[in-house]
C-alpha positions as CSV (number, residue, x, y, z in Angstrom):
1,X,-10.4,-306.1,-171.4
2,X,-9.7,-305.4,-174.9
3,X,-9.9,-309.0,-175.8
4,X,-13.0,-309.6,-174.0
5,X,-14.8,-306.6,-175.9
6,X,-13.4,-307.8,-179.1
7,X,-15.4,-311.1,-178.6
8,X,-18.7,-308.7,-177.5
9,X,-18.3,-307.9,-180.7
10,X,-17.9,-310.3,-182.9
11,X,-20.8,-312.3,-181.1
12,X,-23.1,-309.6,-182.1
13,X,-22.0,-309.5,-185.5
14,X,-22.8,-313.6,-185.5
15,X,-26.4,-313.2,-183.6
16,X,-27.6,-310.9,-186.4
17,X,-26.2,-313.0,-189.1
18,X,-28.9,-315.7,-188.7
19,X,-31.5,-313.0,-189.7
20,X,-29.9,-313.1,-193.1
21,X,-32.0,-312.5,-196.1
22,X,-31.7,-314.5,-199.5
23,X,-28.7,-313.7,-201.0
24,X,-28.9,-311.8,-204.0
25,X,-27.2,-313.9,-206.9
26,X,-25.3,-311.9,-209.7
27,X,-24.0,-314.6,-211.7
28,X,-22.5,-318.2,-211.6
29,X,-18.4,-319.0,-211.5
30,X,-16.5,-320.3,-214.0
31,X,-13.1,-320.2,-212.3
32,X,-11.6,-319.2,-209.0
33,X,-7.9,-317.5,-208.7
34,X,-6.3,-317.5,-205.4
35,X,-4.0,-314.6,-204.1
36,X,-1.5,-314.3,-201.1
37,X,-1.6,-310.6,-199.5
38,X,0.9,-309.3,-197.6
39,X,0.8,-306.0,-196.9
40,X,3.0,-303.5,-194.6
41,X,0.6,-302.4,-191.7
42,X,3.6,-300.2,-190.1
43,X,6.4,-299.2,-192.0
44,X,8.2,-298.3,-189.3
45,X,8.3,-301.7,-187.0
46,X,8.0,-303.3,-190.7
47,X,4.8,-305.1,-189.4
48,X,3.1,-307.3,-192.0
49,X,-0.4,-308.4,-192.3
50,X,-1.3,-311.2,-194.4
51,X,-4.7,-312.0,-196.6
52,X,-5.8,-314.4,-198.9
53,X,-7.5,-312.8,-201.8
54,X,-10.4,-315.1,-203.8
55,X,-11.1,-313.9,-207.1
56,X,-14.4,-315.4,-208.2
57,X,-14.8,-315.1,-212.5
58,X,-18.2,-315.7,-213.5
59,X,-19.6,-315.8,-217.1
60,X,-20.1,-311.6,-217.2
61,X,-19.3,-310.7,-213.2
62,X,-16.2,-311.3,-211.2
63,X,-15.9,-310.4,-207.4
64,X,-12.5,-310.2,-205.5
65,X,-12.4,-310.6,-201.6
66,X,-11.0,-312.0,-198.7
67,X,-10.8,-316.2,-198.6
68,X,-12.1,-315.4,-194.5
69,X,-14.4,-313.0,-194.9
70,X,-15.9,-315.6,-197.5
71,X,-16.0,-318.3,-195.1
72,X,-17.5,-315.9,-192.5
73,X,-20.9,-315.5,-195.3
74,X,-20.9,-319.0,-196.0
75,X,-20.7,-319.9,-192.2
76,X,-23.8,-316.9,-191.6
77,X,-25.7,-318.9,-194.6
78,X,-26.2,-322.2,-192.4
79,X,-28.4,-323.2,-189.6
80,X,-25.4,-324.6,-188.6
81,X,-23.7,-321.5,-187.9
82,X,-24.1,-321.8,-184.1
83,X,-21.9,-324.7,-184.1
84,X,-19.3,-323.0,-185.2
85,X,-18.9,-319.8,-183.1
86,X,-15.0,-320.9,-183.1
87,X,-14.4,-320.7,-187.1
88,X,-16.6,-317.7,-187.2
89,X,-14.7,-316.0,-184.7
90,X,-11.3,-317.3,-186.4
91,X,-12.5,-315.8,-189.4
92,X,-13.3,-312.1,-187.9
93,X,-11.6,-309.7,-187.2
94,X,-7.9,-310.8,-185.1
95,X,-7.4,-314.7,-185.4
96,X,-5.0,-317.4,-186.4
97,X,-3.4,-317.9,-189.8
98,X,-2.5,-321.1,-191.3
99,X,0.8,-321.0,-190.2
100,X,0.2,-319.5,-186.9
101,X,0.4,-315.3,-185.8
102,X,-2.8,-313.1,-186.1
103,X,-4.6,-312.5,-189.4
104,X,-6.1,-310.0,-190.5
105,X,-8.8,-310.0,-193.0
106,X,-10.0,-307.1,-195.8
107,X,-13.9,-306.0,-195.5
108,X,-13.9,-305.2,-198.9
109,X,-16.0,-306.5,-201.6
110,X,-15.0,-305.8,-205.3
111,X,-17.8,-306.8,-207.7
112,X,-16.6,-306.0,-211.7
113,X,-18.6,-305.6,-214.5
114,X,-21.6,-304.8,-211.7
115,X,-24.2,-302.9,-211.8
116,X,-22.8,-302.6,-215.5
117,X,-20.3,-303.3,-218.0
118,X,-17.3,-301.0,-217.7
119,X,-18.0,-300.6,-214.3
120,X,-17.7,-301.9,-210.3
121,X,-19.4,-302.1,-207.3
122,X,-17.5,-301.5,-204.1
123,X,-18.7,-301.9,-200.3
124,X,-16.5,-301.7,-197.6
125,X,-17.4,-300.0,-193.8
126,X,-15.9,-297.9,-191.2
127,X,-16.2,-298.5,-187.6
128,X,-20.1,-299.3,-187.6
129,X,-20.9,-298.0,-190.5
130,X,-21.4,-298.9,-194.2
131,X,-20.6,-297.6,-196.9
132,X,-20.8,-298.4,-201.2
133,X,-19.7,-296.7,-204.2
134,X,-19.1,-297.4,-207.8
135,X,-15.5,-297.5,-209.6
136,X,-14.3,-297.3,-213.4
137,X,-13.1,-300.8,-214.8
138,X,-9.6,-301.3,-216.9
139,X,-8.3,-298.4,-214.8
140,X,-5.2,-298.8,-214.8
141,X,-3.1,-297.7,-217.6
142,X,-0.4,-300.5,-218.4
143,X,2.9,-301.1,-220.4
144,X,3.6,-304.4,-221.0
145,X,7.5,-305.3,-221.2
146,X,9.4,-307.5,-223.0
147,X,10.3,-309.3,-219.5
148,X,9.0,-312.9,-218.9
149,X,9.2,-315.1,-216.1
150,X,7.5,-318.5,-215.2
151,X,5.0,-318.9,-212.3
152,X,3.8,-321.7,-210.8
153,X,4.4,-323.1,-214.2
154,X,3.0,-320.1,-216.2
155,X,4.8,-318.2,-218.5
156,X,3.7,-314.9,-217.5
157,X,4.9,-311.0,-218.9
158,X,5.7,-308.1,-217.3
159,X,3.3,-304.8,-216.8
160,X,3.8,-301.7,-214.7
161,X,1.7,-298.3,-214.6
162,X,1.0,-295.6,-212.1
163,X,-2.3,-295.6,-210.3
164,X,-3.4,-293.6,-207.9
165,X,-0.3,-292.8,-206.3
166,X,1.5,-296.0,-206.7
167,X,3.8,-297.4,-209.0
168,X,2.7,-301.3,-209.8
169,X,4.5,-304.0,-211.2
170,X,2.4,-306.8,-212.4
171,X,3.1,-310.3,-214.1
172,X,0.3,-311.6,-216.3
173,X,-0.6,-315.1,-218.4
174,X,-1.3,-314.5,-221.8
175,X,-2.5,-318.1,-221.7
176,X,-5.2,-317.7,-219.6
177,X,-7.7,-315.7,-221.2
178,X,-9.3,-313.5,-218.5
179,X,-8.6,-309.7,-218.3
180,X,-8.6,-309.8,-214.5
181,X,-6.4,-310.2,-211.5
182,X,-6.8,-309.5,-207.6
183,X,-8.8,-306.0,-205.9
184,X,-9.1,-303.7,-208.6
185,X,-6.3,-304.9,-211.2
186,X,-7.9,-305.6,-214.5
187,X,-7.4,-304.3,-217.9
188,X,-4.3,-307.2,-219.6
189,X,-4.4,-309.7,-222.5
190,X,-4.2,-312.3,-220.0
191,X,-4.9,-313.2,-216.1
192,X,-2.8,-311.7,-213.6
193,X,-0.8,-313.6,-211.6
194,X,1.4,-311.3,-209.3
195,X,1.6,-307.7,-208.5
196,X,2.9,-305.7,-206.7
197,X,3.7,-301.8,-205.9
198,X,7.5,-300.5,-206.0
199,X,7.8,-300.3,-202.4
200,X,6.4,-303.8,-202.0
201,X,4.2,-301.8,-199.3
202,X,0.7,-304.5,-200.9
203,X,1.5,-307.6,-202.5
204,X,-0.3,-309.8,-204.2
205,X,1.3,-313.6,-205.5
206,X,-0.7,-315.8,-207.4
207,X,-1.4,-319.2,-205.2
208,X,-3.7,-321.2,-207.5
209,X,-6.4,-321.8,-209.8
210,X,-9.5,-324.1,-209.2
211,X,-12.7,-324.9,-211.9
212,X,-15.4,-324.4,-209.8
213,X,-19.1,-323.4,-210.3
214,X,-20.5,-322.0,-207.4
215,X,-23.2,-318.6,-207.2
216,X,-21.8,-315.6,-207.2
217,X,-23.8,-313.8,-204.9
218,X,-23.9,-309.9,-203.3
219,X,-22.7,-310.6,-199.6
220,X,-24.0,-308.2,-196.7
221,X,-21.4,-309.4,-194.7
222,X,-22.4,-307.6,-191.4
223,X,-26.5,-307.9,-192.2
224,X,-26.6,-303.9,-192.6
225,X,-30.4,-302.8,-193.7
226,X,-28.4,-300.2,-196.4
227,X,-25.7,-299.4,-198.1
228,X,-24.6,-295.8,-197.5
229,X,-23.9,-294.0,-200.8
230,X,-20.5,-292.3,-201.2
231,X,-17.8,-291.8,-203.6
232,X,-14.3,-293.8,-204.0
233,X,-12.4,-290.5,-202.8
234,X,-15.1,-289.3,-199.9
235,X,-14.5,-292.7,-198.2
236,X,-10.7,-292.7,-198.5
237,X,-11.0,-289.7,-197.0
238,X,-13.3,-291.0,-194.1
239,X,-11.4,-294.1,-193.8
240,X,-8.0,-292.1,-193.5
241,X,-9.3,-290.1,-191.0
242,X,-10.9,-292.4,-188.9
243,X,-7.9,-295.0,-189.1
244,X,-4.8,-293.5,-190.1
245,X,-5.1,-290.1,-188.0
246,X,-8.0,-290.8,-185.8
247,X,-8.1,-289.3,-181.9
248,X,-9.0,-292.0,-179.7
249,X,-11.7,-289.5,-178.3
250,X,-13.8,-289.4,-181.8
251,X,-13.2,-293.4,-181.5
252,X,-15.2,-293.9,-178.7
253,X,-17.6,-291.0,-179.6
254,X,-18.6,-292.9,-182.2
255,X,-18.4,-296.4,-181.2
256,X,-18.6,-296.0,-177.5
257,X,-16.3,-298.6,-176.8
258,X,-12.7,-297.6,-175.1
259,X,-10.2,-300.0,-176.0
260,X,-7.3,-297.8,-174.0
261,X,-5.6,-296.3,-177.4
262,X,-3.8,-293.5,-177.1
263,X,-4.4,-290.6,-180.1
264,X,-1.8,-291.4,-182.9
265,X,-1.1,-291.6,-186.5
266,X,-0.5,-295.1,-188.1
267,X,2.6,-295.6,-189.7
268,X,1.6,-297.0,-193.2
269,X,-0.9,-295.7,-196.3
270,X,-4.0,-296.9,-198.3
271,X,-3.4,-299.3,-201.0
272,X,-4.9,-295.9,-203.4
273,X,-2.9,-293.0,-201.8
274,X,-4.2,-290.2,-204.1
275,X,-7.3,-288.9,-201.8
């Protein structure tokens, strides 16, 4: 039952895709950085859930997100889109990895530098609703170590600094000139490869580096007329009440859809832990 209403719902997502507007395009890539996610979805059954992050540098605008999520716009973009109901659906919510198990992909879309220098867009939703904000850029307040280390070839350095409730530990390329790295990491002399937070709770390891020139475009992943307004802290605060202590009662108040949970508390915290 629970698979069946999944695949309700993810076909409805796809029918309303091919109503898609023009995509609004915010800039043009120069490069294209790849990152392996991993990160602990219960802490106490030490499940982990695993992503591949696409960070797309353009000439003034960068945007991280999900490899799948990604696939899923480019898929919605086509008139051939019907013909692949199977990828689509691979790419949604539960599906296969490469090497095999469920994946799960990350609905948010990072957008630097955007509306304005010095600053980033966010979107993400909850449940059925959607929801964007703005951030601060170069955030993070680093300390780069002596340390060195080779990656994937690289000579890369060590950083760490405290951000919003985590302690991260990051390896950056001096080499490759791009203050940027994966989700909201920005701010070193150099691109950053891997990082990670103390308790290895989210990882991030650098997989590769393509040229490729491509749009950058604003995605509306699930077609939404509007963006909901809110700020960084009111939607962790939404989202961590809605996932991380919801009631299965307010679930299917607001979604009206009983998938048979039972009220709990997840077992793992937000990548920012300081709402």
């Amino acid at each position: 039952m629970k698979r069946f209403v999944l695949m309700l719902i993810s076909a409805a997502f796809v029918m309303c895709a091919y109503a898609k507007k023009k995509p609004l395009v915010l800039d043009t890539t120069k490069v294209v950085a790849y990152y392996d996610e991993a990160w602990t979805f219960d802490t106490l059954k030490k499940e982990v859930r695993k992503d591949l992050i696409m960070l797309e540098v353009g000439n003034k605008i960068s945007k991280s997100v999900s490899y799948y999520s990604a696939q899923m716009d480019s898929l919605k973009s086509t008139a051939k889109g019907r013909k692949y109901m199977d990828q689509v659906n691979s790419a949604a919510w539960a599906r296969r990895d490469f090497e095999g198990g469920f994946h799960y992909r990350s609905h948010c879309y990072i957008y630097k530098d955007y509306p304005e220098v010095g600053k980033m867009k966010v979107t993400d939703f909850i449940m059925v609703a959607d929801f964007t904000y703005e951030d601060s850029m170069n955030a993070q307040q680093w300390v780069i170590r002596d340390s060195t280390k080779e990656i994937k070839g690289i000579q890369a350095q060590l950083a760490e600094c405290d951000f919003r409730g985590r302690h991260w530990i990051a390896w950056f390329a001096p080499s490759i000139a791009i203050m940027n790295g994966p989700w909201k990491f920005s701010g070193l002399p150099g691109l950053i490869l891997d990082v990670e937070d103390s308790k290895k709770e989210y990882v991030f390891k650098f997989s590769g580096l393509k040229n490729i020139h491509r749009p950058i475009v604003f995605s509306n992943p699930r077609d939404s007329k509007t963006f909901e307004p809110t700020t960084r802290l009111k939607f962790l605060q939404q989202y961590a009440e809605t996932w991380l202590h919801h009631s299965h009662s307010k679930l299917v108040e607001a979604t009206g859809i009983d998938l048979g949970d039972k009220d709990h508390d997840a077992h793992y915290d937000l990548i920012e832990k300081d709402y």
